[in-house]
N, C-alpha and C positions, 0 to 999 in steps of 0.2 A: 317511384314504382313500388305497388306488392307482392313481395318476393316471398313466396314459400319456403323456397326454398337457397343457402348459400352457404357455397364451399369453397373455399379459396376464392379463382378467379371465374368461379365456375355459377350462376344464377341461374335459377328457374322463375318464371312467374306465369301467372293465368295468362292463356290468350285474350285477347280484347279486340275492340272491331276493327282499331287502328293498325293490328297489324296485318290486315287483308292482302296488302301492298306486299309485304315479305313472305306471305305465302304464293303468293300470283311470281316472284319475282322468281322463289324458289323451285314452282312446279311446272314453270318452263324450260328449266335451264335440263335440256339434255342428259345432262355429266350426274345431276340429280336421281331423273328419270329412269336411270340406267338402272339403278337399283331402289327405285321408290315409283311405285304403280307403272311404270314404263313408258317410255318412249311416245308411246303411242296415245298415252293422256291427255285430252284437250283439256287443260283447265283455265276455266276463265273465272270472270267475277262469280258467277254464279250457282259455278260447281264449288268453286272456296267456300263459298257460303251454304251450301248445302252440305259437302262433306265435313267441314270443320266447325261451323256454327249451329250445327242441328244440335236437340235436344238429346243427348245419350246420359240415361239413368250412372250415376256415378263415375262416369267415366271426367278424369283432369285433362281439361288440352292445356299444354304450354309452350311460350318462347324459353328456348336455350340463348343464355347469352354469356359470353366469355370475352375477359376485358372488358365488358363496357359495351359491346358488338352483338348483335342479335345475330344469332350465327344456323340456326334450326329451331326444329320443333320436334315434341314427347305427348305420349299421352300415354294414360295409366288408366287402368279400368279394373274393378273385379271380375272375376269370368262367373258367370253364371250362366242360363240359359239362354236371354236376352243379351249378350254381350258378345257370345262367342259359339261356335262352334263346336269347337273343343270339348269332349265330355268325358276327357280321363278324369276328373278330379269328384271325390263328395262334397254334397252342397253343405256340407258344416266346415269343410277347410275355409281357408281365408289363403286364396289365391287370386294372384295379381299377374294382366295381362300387362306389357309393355312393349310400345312401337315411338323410336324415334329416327331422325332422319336429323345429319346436319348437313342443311341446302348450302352453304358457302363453301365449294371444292379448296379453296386458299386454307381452309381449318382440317381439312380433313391428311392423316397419317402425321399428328403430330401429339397421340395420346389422350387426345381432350373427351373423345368416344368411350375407351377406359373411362377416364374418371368418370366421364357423365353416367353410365354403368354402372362402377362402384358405386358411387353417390347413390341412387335410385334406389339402386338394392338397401343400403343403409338404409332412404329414409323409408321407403315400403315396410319393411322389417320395423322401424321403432315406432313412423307414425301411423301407418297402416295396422300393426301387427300381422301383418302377412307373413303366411306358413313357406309359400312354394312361390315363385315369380315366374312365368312363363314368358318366351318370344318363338314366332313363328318366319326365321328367315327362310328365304331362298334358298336352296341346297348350293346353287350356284354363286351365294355373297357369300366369298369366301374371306373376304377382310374382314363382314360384320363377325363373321361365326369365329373367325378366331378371337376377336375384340370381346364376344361374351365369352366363349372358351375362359380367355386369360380372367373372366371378374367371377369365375367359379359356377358359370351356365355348364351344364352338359346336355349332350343331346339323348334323348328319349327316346323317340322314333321317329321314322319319316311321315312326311303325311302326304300323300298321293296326289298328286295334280287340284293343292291345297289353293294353289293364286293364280289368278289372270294376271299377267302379265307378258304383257305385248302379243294380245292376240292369242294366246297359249296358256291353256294351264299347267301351271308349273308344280313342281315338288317344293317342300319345305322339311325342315325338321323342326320337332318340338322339342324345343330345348328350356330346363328347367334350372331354377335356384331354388333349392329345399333349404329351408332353414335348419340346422342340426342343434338335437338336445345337448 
């Protein structure tokens, strides 16, 4: 495997088409959905392949893999006008969006989300040189927000009935990592 990135037990690498199957497997499972596009998301083959395999200008999709275990997925993107919505930031910073999700509920509240967080931020920062790191949770994922809370996210502002999810637009906050001099 080509691994961009490795932290202890902690792996990233590029998505590839082989893993279609763990994203199909991942964005059925309910317990997922609860907090990643919702419940109410059909995804089949053909939506994975449209949401995860299109062409997005600079944007990284990757497998999370811990121990040895393909356990979710990340992607990272600069924000710019094409990328994002978002237009607090000037087009000369080096700001970086990030959205990840780990699909296997058996990994989830045992720290691996910290690190996978820490990690990001680190490598955004040294091999990016990214100024500021942005996420856009749900006002309502309260385990995500404290998970970036704790790796030195703060929140920004809210952002108004920012996501569909489940049939409803929902609130989020923008919550930032600023690099400091």
């Amino acid at each position: 495997m080509d691994y961009f990135m490795t932290k202890g037990r902690l792996k990233l690498r590029v998505l590839e088409q082989q893993d279609r199957h763990l994203l199909l497997k991942w964005l059925t499972d309910d317990r997922v959905l609860q907090f990643y596009e919702g419940r109410d998301s059909d995804y089949d083959s053909e939506k994975i392949e449209k949401d995860f395999y299109g062409h997005d200008p600079g944007e990284v999709k990757a497998i999370i893999e811990f121990d040895d275990r393909m356990i979710g997925y990340l992607q990272f993107y600069p924000i710019n006008e094409e990328t994002s919505m978002i237009k607090d930031y000037q087009s000369d910073m080096m700001v970086y969006g990030l959205d990840q999700f780990i699909g296997e509920p058996t990994y989830w509240n045992k720290g691996i989300g910290t690190k996978l967080i820490q990690t990001m931020v680190e490598y955004l920062i040294e091999e990016k040189e990214a100024e500021i790191i942005i996420m856009d949770p749900r006002i309502d994922n309260v385990r995500a927000i404290a998970c970036y809370n704790k790796c030195g996210f703060e929140v920004v502002r809210s952002l108004p009935k920012h996501e569909l999810h489940e049939g409803e637009y929902r609130d989020c906050w923008l919550m930032e990592y600023r690099v400091r001099s």
